[in-house]
MOPAC internal coordinates of N, CA, C and O (Angstrom, degrees):
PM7 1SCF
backbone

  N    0.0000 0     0.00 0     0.00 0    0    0    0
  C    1.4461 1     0.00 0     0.00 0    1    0    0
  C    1.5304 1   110.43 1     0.00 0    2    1    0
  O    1.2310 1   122.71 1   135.77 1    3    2    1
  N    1.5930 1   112.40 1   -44.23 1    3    2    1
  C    1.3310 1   104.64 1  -169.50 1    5    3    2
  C    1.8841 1    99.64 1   -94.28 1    6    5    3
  O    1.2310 1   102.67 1  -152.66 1    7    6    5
  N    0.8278 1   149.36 1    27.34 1    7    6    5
  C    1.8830 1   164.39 1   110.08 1    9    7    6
  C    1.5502 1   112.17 1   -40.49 1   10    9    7
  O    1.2310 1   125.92 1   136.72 1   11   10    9
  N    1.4810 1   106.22 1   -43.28 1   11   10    9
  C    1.2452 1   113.06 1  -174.72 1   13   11   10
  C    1.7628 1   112.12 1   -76.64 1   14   13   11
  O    1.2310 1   132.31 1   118.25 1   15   14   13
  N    1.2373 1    93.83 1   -61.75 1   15   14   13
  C    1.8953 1   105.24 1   172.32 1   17   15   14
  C    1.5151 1   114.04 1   -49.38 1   18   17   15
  O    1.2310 1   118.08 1   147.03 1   19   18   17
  N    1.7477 1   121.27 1   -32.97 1   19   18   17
  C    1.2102 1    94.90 1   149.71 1   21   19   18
  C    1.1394 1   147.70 1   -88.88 1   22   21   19
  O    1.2310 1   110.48 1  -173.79 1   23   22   21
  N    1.1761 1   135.49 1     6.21 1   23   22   21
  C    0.8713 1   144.51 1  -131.38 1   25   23   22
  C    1.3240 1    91.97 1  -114.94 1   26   25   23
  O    1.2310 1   116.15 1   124.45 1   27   26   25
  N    2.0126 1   124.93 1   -55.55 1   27   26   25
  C    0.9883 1   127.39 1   172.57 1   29   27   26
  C    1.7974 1   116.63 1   -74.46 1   30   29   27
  O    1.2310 1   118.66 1   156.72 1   31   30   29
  N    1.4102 1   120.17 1   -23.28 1   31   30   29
  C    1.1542 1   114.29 1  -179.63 1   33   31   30
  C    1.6310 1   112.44 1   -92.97 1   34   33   31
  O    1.2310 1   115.40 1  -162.58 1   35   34   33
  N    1.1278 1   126.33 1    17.42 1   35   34   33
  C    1.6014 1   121.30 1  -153.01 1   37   35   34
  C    1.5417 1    78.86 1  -100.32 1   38   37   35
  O    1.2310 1   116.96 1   100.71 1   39   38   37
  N    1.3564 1   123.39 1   -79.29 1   39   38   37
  C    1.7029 1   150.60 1  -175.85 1   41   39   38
  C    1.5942 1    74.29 1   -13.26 1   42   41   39
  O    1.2310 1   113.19 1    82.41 1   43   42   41
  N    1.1693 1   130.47 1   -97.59 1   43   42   41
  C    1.4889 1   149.20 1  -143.04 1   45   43   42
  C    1.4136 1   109.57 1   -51.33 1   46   45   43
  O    1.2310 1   114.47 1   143.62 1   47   46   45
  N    1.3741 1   128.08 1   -36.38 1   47   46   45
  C    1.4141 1   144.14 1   159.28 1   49   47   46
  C    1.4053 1    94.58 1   -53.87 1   50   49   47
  O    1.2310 1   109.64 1    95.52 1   51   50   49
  N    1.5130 1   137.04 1   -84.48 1   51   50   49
  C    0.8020 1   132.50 1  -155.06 1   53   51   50
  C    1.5953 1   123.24 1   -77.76 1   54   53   51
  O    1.2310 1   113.81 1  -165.21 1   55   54   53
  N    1.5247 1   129.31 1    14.79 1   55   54   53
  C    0.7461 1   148.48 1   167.44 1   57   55   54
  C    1.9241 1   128.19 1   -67.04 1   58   57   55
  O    1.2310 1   132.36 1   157.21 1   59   58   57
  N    1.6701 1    93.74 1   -22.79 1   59   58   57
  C    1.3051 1   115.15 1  -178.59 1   61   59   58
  C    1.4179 1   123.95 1    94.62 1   62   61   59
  O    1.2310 1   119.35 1   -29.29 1   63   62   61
  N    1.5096 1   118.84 1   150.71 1   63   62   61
  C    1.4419 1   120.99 1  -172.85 1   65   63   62
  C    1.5683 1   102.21 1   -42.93 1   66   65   63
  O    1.2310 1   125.37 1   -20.60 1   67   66   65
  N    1.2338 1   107.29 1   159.40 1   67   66   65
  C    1.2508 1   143.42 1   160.42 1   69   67   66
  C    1.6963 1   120.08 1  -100.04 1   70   69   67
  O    1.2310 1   119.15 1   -58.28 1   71   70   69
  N    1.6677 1   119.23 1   121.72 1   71   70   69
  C    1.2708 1   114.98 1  -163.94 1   73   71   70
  C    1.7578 1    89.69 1   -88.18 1   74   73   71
  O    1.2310 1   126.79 1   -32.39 1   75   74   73
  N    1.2721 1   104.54 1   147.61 1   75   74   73
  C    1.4951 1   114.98 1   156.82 1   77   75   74
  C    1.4190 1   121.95 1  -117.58 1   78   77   75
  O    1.2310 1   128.99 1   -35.18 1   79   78   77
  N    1.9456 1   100.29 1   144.82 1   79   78   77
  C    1.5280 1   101.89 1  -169.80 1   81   79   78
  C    1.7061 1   124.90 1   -52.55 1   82   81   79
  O    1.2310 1   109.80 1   -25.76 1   83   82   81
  N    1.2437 1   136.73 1   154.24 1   83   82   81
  C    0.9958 1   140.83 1   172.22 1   85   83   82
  C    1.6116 1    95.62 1   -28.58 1   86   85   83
  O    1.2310 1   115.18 1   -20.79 1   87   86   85
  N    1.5409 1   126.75 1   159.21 1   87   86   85
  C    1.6355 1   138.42 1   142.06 1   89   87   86
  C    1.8280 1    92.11 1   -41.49 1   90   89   87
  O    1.2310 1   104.70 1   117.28 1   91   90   89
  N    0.8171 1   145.88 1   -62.72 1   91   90   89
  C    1.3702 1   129.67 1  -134.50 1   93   91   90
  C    1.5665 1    99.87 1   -93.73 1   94   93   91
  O    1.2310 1   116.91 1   139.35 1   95   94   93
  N    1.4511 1   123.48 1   -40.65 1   95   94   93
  C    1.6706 1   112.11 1   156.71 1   97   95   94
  C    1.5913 1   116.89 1   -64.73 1   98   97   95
  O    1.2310 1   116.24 1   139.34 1   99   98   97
  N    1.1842 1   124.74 1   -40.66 1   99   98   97
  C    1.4833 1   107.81 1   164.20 1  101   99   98
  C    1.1799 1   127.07 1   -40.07 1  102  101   99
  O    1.2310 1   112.38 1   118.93 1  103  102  101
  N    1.7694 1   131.98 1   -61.07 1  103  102  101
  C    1.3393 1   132.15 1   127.12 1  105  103  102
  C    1.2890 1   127.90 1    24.43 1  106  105  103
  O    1.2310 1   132.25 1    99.41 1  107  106  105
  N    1.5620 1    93.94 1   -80.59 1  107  106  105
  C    1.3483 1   116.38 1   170.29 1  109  107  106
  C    1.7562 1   120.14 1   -53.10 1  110  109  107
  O    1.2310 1   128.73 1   105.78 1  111  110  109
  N    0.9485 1   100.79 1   -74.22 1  111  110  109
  C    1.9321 1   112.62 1   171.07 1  113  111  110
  C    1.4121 1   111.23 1   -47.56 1  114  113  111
  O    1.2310 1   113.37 1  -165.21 1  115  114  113
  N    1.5669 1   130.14 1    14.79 1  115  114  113
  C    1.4565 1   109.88 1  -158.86 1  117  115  114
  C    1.9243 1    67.92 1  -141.42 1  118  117  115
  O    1.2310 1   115.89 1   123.69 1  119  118  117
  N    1.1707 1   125.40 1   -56.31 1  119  118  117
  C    1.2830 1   117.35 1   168.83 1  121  119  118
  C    1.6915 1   131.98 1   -36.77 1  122  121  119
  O    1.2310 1   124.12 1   132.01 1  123  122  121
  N    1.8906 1   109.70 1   -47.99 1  123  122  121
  C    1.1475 1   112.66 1   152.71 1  125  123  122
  C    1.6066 1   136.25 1   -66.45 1  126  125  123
  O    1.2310 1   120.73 1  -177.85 1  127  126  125
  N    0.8876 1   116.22 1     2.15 1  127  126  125
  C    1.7297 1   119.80 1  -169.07 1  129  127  126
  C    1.6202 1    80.72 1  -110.06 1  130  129  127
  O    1.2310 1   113.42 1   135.03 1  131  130  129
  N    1.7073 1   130.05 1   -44.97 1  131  130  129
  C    1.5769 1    96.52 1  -179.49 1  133  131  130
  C    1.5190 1   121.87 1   -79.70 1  134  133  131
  O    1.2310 1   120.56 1  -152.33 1  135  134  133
  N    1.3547 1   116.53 1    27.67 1  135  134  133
  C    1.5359 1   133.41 1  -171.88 1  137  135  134
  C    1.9153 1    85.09 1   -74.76 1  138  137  135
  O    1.2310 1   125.42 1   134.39 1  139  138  137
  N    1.2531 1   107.19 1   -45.61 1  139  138  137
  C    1.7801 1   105.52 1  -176.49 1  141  139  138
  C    1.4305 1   119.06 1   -84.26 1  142  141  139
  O    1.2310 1   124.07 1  -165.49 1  143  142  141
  N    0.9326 1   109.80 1    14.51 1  143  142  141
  C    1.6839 1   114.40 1  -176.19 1  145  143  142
  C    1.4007 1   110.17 1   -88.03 1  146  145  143
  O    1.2310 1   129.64 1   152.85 1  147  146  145
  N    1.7020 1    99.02 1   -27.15 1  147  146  145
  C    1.4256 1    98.32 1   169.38 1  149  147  146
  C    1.0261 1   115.42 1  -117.97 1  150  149  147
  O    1.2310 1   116.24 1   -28.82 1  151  150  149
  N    1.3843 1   124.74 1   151.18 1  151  150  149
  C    1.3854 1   120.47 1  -142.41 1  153  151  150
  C    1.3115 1   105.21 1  -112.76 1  154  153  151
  O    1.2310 1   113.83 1   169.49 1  155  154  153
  N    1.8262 1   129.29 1   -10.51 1  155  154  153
  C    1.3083 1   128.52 1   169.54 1  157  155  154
  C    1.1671 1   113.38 1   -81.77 1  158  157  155
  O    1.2310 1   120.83 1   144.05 1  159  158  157
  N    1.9013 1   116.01 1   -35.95 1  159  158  157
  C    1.5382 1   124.08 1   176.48 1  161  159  158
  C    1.6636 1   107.74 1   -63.44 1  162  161  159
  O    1.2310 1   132.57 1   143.14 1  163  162  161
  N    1.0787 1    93.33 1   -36.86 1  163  162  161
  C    2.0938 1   105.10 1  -174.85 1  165  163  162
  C    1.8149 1    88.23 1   -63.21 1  166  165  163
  O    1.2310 1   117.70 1   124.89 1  167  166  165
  N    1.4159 1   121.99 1   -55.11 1  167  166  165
  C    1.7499 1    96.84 1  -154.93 1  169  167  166
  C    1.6834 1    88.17 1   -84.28 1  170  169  167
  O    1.2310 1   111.05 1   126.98 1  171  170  169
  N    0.9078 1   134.44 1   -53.02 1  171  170  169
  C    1.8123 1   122.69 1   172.81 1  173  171  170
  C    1.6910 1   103.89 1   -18.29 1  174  173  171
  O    1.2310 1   122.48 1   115.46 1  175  174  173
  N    1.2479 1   112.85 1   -64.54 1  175  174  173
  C    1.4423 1   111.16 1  -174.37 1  177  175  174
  C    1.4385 1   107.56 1   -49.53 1  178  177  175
  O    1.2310 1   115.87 1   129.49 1  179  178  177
  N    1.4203 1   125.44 1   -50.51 1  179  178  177
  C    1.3059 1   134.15 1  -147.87 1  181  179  178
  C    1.7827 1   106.04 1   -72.15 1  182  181  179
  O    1.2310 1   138.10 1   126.72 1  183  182  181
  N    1.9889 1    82.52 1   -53.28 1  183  182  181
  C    1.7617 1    85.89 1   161.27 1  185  183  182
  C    1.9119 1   122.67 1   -38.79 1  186  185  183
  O    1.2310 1   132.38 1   108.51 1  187  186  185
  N    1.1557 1    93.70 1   -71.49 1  187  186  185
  C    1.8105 1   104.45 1   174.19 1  189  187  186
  C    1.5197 1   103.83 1   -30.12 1  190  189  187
  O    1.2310 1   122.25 1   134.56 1  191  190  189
  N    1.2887 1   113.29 1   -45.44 1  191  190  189
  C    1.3756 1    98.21 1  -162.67 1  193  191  190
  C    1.5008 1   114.06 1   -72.66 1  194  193  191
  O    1.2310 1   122.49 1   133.00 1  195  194  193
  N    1.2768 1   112.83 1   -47.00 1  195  194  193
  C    1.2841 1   122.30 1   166.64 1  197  195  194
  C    1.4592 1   113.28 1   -50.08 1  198  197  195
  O    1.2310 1   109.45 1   107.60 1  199  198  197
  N    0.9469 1   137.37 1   -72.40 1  199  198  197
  C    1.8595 1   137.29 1  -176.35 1  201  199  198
  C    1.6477 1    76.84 1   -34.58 1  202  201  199
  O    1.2310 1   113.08 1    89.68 1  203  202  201
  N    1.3791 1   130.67 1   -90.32 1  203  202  201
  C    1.3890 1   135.87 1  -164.57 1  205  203  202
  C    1.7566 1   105.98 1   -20.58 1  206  205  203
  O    1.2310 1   119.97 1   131.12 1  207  206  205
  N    0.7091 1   117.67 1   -48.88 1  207  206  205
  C    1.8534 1   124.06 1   175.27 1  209  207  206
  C    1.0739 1   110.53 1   -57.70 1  210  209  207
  O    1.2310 1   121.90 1   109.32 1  211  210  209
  N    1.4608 1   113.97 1   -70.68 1  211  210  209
  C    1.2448 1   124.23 1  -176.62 1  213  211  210
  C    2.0664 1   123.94 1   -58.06 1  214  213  211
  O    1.2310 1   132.92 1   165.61 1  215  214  213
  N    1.2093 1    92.64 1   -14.39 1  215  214  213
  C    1.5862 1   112.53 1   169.61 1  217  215  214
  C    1.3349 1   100.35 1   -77.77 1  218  217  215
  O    1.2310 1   100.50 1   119.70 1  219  218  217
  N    1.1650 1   152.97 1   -60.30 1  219  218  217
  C    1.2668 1   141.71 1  -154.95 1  221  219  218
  C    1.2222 1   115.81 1   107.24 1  222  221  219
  O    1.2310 1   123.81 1    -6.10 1  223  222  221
  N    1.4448 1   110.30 1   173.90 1  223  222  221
  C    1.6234 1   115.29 1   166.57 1  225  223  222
  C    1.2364 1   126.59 1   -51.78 1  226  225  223
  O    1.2310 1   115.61 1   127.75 1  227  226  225
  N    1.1181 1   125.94 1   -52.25 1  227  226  225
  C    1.5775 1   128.98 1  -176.29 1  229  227  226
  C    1.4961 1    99.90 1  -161.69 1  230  229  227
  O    1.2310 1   130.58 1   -39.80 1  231  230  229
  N    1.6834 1    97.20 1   140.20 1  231  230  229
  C    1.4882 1    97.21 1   154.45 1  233  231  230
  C    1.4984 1    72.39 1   163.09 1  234  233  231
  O    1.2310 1   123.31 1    -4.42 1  235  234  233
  N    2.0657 1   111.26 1   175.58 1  235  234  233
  C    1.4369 1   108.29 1   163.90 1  237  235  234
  C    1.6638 1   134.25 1   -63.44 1  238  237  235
  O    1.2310 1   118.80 1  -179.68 1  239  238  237
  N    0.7404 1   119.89 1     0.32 1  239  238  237
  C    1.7728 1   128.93 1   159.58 1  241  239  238
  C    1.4372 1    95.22 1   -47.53 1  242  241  239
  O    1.2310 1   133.05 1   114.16 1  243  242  241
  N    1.6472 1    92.39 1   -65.84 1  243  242  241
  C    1.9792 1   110.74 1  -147.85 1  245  243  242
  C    1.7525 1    77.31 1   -42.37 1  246  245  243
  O    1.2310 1   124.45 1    93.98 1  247  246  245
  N    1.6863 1   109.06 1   -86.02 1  247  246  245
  C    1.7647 1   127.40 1  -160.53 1  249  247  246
  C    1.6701 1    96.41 1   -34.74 1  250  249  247
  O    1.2310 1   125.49 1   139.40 1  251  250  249
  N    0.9564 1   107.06 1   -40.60 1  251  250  249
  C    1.6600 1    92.92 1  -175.76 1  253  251  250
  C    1.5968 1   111.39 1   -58.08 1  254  253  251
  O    1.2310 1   111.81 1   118.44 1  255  254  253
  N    1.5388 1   133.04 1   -61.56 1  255  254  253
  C    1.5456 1   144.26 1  -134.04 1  257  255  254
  C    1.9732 1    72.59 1   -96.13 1  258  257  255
  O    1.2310 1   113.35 1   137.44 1  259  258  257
  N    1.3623 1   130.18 1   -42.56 1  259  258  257
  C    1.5160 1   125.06 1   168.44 1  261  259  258
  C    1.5385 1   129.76 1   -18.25 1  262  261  259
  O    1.2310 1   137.87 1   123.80 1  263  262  261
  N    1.5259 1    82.97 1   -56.20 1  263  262  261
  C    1.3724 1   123.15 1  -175.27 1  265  263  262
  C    1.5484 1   108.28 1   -81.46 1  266  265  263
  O    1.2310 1   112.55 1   167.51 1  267  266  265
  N    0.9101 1   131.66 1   -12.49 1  267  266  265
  C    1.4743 1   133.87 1  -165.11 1  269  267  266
  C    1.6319 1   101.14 1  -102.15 1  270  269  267
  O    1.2310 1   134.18 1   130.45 1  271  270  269
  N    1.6921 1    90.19 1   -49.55 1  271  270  269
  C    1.9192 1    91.32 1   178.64 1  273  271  270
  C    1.0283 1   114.77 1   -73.88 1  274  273  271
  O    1.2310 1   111.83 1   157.62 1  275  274  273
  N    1.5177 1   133.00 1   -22.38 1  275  274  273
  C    1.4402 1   126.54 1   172.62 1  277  275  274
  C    1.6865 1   112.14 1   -66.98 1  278  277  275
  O    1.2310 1   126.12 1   164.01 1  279  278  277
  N    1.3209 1   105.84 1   -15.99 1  279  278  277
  C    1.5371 1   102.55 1  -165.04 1  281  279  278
  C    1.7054 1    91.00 1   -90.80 1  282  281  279
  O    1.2310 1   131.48 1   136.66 1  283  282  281
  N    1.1609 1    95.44 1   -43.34 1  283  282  281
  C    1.7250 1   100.70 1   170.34 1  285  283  282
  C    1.6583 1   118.13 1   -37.66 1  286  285  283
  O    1.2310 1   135.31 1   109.48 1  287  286  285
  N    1.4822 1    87.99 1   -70.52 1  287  286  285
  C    1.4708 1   107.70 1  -174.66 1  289  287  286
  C    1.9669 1   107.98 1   -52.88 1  290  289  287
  O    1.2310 1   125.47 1   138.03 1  291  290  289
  N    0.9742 1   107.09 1   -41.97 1  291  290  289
  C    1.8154 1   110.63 1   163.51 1  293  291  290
  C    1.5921 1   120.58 1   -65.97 1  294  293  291
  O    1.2310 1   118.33 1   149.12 1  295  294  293
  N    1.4363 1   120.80 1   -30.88 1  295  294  293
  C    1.2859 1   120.71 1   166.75 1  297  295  294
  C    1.7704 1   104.81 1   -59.99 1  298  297  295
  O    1.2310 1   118.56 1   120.53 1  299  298  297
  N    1.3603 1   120.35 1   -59.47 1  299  298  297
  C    1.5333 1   107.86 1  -156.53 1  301  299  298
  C    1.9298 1   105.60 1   -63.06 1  302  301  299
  O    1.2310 1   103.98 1  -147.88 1  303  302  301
  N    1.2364 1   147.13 1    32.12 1  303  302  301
  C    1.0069 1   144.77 1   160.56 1  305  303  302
  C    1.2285 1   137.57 1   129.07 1  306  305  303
  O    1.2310 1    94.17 1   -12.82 1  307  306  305
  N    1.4998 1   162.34 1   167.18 1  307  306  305
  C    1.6336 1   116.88 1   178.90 1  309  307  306
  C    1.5443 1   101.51 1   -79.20 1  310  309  307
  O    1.2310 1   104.18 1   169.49 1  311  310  309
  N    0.9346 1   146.78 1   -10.51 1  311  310  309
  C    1.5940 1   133.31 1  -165.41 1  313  311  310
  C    1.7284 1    87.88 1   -64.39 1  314  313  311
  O    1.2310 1   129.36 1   103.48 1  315  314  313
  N    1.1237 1    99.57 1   -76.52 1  315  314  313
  C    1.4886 1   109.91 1  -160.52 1  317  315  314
  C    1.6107 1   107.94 1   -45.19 1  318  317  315
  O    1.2310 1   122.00 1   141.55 1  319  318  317
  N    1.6310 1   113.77 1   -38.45 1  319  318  317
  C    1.6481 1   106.34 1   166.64 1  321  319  318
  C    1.1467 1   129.09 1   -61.58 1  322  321  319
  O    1.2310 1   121.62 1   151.85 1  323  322  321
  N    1.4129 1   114.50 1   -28.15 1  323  322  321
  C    1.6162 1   127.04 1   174.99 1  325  323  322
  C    1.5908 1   111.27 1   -70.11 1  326  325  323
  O    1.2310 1   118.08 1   160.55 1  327  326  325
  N    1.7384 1   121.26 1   -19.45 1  327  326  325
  C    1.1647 1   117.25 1  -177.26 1  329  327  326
  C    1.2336 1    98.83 1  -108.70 1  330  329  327
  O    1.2310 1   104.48 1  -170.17 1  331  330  329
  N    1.2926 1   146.26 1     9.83 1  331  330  329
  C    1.6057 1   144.57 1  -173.48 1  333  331  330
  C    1.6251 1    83.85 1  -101.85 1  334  333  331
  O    1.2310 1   113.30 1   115.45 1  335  334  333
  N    1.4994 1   130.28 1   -64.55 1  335  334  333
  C    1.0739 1   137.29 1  -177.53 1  337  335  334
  C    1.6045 1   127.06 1   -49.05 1  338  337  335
  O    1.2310 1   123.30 1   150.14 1  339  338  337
  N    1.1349 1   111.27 1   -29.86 1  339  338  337
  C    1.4009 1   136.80 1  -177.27 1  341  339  338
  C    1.5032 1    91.56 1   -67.06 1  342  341  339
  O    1.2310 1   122.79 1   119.92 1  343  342  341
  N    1.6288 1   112.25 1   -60.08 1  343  342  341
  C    1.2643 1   110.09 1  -163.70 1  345  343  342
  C    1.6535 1   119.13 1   -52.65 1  346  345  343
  O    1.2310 1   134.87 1   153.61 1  347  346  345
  N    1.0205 1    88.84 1   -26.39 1  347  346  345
  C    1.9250 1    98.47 1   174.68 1  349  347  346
  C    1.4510 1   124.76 1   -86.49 1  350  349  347
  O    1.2310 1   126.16 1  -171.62 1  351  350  349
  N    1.1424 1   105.77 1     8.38 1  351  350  349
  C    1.5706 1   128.55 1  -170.17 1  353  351  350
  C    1.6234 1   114.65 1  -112.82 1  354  353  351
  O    1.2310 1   127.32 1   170.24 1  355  354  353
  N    1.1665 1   103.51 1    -9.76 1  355  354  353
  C    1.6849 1   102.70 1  -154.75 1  357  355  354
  C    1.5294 1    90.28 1  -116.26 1  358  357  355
  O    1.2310 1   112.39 1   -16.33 1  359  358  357
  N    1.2642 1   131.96 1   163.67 1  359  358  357
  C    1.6473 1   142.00 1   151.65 1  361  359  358
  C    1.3195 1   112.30 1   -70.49 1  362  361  359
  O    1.2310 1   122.36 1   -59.79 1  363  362  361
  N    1.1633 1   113.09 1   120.21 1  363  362  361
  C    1.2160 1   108.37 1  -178.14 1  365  363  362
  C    1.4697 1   131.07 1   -84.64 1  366  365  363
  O    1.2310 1   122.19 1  -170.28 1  367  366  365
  N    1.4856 1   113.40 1     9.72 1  367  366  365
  C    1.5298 1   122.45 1   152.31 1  369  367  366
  C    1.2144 1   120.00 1  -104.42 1  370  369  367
  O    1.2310 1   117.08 1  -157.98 1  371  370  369
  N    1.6475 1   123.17 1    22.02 1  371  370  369
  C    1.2883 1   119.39 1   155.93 1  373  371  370
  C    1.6608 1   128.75 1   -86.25 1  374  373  371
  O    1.2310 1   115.14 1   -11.85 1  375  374  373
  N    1.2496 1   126.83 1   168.15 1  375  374  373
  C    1.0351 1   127.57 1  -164.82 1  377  375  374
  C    1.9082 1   106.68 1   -48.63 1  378  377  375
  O    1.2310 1   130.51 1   131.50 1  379  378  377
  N    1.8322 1    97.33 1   -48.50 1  379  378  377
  C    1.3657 1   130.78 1  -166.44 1  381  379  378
  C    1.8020 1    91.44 1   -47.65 1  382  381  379
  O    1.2310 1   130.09 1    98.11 1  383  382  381
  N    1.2467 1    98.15 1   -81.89 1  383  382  381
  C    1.7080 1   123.20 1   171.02 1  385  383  382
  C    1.4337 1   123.84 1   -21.63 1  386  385  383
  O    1.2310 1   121.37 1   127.90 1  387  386  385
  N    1.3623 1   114.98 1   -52.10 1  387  386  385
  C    1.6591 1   132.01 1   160.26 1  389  387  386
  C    1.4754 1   111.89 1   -58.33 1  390  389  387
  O    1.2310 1   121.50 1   117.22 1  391  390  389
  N    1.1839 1   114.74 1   -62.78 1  391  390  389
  C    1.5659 1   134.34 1   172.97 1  393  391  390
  C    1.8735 1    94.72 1   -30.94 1  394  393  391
  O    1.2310 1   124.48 1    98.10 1  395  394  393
  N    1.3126 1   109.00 1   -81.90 1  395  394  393
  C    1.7449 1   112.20 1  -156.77 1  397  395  394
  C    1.9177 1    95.97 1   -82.80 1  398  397  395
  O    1.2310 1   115.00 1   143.26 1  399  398  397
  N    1.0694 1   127.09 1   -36.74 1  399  398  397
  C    1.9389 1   108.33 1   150.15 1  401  399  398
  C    1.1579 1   116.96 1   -42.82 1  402  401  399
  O    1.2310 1   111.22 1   136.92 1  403  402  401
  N    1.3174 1   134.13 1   -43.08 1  403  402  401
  C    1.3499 1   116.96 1   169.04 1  405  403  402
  C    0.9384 1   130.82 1   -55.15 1  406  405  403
  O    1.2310 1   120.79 1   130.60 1  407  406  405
  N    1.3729 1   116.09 1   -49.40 1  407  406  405
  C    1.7571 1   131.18 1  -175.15 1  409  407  406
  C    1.8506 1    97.32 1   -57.01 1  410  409  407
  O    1.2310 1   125.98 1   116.86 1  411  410  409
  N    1.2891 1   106.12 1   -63.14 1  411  410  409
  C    1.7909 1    87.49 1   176.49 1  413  411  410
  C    1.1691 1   115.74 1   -51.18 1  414  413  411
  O    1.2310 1   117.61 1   126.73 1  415  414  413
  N    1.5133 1   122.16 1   -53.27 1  415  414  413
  C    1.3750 1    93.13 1  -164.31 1  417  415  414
  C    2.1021 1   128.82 1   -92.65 1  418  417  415
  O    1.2310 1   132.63 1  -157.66 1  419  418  417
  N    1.3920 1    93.21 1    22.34 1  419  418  417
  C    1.3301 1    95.90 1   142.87 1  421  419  418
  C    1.3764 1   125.58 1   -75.45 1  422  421  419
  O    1.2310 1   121.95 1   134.48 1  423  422  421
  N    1.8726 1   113.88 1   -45.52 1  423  422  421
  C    0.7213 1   108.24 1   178.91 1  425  423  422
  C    1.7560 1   132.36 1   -81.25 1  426  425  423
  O    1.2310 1   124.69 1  -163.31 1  427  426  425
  N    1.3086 1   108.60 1    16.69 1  427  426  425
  C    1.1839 1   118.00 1  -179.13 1  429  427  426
  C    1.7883 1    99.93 1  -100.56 1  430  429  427
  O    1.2310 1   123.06 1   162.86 1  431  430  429
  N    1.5122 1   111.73 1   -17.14 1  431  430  429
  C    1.3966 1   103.60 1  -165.51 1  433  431  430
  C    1.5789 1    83.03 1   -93.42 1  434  433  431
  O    1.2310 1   110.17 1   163.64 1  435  434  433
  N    0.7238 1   136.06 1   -16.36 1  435  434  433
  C    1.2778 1   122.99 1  -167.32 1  437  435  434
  C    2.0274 1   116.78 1   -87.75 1  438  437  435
  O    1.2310 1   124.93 1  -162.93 1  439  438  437
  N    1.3892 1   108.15 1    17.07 1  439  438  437
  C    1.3400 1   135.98 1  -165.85 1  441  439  438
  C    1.9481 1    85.79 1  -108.94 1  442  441  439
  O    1.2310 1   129.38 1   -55.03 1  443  442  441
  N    1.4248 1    99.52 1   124.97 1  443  442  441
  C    1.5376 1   109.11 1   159.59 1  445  443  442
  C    1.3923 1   115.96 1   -76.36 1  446  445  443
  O    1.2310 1   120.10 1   180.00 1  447  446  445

C-alpha cells in the first residue's frame, strides 16, 4: 500500500508548486459554489442560463436576459455580487481569471 501511495503521489509532488488564486478570487469561488446550496437561487440561475443560450450570440434579447442575470446575480447577496463583478475585472488568462472561470463553469455544468 505504502509502494503504491508513492508511486502515485511522488510524480505530483514533484511536478512543482501549484499557484493559488488571489484571497479575493478565492472569496469569490467559495461565494459561487454556495449559488447551489440553494436550490430556488440554483434553478433561477439555471433558468438564466438557458434563456441566455437560447438568445443567441448577440442582439437585444442577448443585452436584455445579460441584464437580468446581473440583476439576479446582485439579488443573491454582496459576496456573490462582488464575485459576478470580479469576473469582469480580471484577465482572463491569468491565473486569478482561470481560477473564478472555472468555478462558474462547473457551476454552470452542473445546471440540467
Amino acid at each position: 500500500m505504502n509502494r503504491l501511495l508513492a508511486v502515485v503521489v511522488v510524480p505530483f509532488l514533484a511536478a512543482g508548486p501549484v499557484h493559488a488564486a488571489s484571497p479575493k478570487v478565492e472569496a469569490a469561488v467559495q461565494a459561487i459554489a454556495k449559488i447551489q446550496t440553494d436550490a430556488a437561487k440554483f434553478q433561477g440561475y439555471c433558468a438564466l442560463l438557458t434563456e441566455l443560450d437560447a438568445a443567441g450570440e448577440e442582439g437585444p434579447k442577448v443585452d436584455e436576459v445579460q441584464t437580468k442575470l446581473t440583476a439576479f446575480m446582485q439579488s443573491m447577496g454582496p459576496d456573490v455580487a462582488a464575485a459576478w463583478d470580479l469576473y469582469d475585472e480580471l484577465e482572463p488568462d491569468s491565473e486569478d481569471g482561470k481560477a473564478l472561470a472555472a468555478s462558474f463553469e462547473a457551476l454552470d455544468e452542473k445546471c440540467p
